[in-house]
Each structure stands twice: as C-alpha cells, then as structure tokens.
C-alpha angles and dihedrals in degrees: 000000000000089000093245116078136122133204083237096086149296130235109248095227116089121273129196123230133228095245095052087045081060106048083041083069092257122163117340090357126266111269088047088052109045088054083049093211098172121226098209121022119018093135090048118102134237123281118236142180152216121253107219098221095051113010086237105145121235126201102241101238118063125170123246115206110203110134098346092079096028084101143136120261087266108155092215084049098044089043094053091056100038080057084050099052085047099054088046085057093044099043084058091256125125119167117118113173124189141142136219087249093063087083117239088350086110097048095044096055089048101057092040096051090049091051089048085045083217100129086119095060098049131075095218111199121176129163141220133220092163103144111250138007097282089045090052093039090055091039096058082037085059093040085055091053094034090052088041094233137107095218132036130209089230142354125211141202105224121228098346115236129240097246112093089208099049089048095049080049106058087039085050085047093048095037085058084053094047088044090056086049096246093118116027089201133019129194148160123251133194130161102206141093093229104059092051089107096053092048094049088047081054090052093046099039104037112033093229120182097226147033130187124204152172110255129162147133083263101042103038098158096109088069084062093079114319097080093052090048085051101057099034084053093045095254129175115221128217117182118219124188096015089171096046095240093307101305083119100064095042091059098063101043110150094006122134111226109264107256099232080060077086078069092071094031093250115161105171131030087249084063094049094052101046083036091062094049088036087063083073108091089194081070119090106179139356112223105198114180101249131195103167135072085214084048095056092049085048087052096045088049087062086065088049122094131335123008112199121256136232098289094040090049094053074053095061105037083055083055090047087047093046099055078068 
C-alpha cells in the first residue's frame, strides 16, 4: 500500500506506490530508503504539538488505519501492524485513528492494542455516521467493544453532513458522552473539497475540540480559508490523505529528491510531503494510513528536524505545479 488510501474511493488511473517509487531509485534510493537510515536527524526528537482545548502535546504523526488494518486474521498481516504500531510507540509518537466503516480496522487495533497491553501509550481516536441519535448511540457502543476499552482520546463525526441541525444533534450527542468522561475530545471529519465550509461553520459554531481534513501537496484548499478558522477558534488539526491517495507518489516516480530538500532536513520523498503540511502550525498531526513498519519510521522522520519556511514552501509547491 502506499500508506495513504480510504475506503472512500480510489482514481481509476493508475497510481504508483511508495514502495515501487522506491525501488524505482526515488529520493534517497531505495535501499537507503527502505532501511530508512536518515541523513539528517536521527538523534532529534520528535515534534509535538499543543492541543488548543487542553494544552496536552501531541506528537505530530499519528497512524490512520482505513484499509491498511481492514485485514484477515492472517498471522504475517497481523504481525506487520502490530510492528508498525510498535515502531509508532517507540518513535514517541501515539495517535491511531480508525472508524467502524474501515472494515475490521477497528477490530484489528483493538485487539492488537489489548495483546501488546499498550492502551495507556496510544491517543485512539475513531468516528460515527450512524442516522439518528439510537443508531449513534449503538455504533460508538460497537466501536467501544470492537477497540476493547471503556473510554476513547476523540471521537469524531465522520464526514459531516450538509444539514446545520443534524450536524448541532450528533455534537450535542458526543459532547453528553465527553461530559460523562467517556471521550476526552470530540470533532468533526470530512475528506472533500466541497465540505470545507461546513467544517469550517462546525469549528465556528460549536467549539469543538478536532477536525479532521483532507491536506496534502495535490489538494491545498484547506490553506484558502479553513486553516486560518482552525487555528483563530482553537482548533486542533488532523491531517488525513497527506499523500493525496498516492498521486504523490506517482508523480514522482523515478525522480531523485531535489538537493535544497537537505534545507528542511527531508530524506525521502514521504518527508518531504508531511514536511510541507507540517510547516502549518494550525496542523497537529498528520494520520497517514501505514502498513509498514519502514514506512512508520519514514513518517516519524517527517516530524524530525527543520520544516521549510514560507518562501521554501511557495518552492515546493512550484516543484509540485511543474511535474504536470
């Protein structure tokens, strides 16, 4: 997998992943790459940040689970996540995000969080669309038994509707469950264009805690105006499709990473992709969907070191506009 796909759907046309841009001689070669040996800053820790609401600090790369856990109960499978969850943990990161419609995903990590007996050490954040207030009420109940634990980090509402008073309902419905300590934060998510609006009206009308969005070098319109919203409400920020569903990868398919990439202490084309959107202060954490364990440590390098500034970002974003 190219560690960043949704059950949402795929492009037709054919993308290329990040382990093929990598054996293709991408960015700092493959061999290079897939022992993920950094360049520049192995020894530096990992960036967090505040969340608004609390103050509590949140390593900046999480994990996000559709498709990549919605898998059999294949010992080699099961064994691979559970090395990525455990390189997360160990790279001082802790942010798992899933929802009851990625398929077994939700099962999977729980069950995997409760054989490693490391609950205590993740920020576990899932969502609910269920219709109406009892169907919410016996989805989160299922995402409780499915995750094998009693209280959850944050709770989302997934892909927030177009209706202003369906959406004030199910908050209303997730701040009574916040209020009775079963979820410490609680947020709205959406993936598309097209609903940054209403998630910018949630931020603005309901003082939530979260949002979750789609961010990346190929979809950039969250930097128009939701961004800004985010961080004047006291919003927390959690980046969904960072590589835009592979496109990113694709498009640099054979490409050597640009040298002045060593400015912002990139190594890997991955790094240079979360590095761009981690430039954002109003982000939080990225939640690329992960499915190796060489993948994870990649990812956690992106939170190591420089991120470019202003002008370096306008440069990258030129690169990004010249591979057509």
């Amino acid at each position: 997998m190219n560690g960043d796909m949704t059950n949402h759907g795929v492009s037709p046309r054919r993308l290329f992943s990040r382990r093929e841009v990598l054996a293709l001689g991408a960015g700092i070669g493959a061999a290079a790459a897939l022992r993920i040996a950094p360049a520049f800053a192995a020894a530096a820790p990992l960036l967090t940040r505040p969340i608004p609401r609390s103050g509590e600090r949140l390593p900046v790369v999480g994990i996000g689970t559709a498709i990549v856990f919605d898998i059999a109960d294949d010992p080699a499978r099961l064994a691979e996540r559970r090395a990525v969850i455990q390189t997360m943990i160990e790279g001082g990161a802790r942010l798992i995000d899933t929802a009851p419609s990625y398929g077994a995903a939700e099962t999977v990590v729980g069950g995997l969080l409760a054989e490693m007996n490391v609950r205590d050490k993740v920020f576990l954040a899932t969502k609910v669309r269920a219709a109406g207030r009892d169907g919410s009420i016996a989805e989160m109940q299922q995402s409780l038994r499915r995750l094998r634990t009693d209280k959850l980090d944050l709770m989302q509402l997934h892909n927030v509707g177009p209706s202003a008073g369906d959406t004030a309902a199910q908050i209303a419905l997730l701040r009574e469950w916040k209020d009775k300590g079963v979820f410490r934060y609680i947020g709205v998510t959406h993936f598309m264009e097209s609903a940054n609006e209403r998630v910018s009206a949630a931020m603005q009308g309901e003082k939530l805690d979260f949002v979750q969005i789609n961010y990346s070098m190929a979809e950039r319109s969250v930097e128009q105006r939701l961004l800004g919203v985010a961080a004047d409400t006291g919003t927390a920020v959690l980046v969904n499709l960072p590589f835009g569903r592979g496109k990113l990868f694709s498009a640099v398919r054979g490409r050597q990473l640009p040298e002045w990439a060593a400015e912002f202490e990139a190594a890997s084309w991955g790094q240079f992709f979360l590095k761009y959107i981690l430039a954002q202060e109003a982000v939080t954490c990225v939640i690329p969907g992960t499915d190796k364990p060489e993948y994870m440590l990649d990812n956690l390098n992106a939170g190591r070191g420089r991120l470019p500034d202003a002008a370096m970002r306008k440069k990258m974003v030129a690169f990004w506009e010249s591979l057509g």
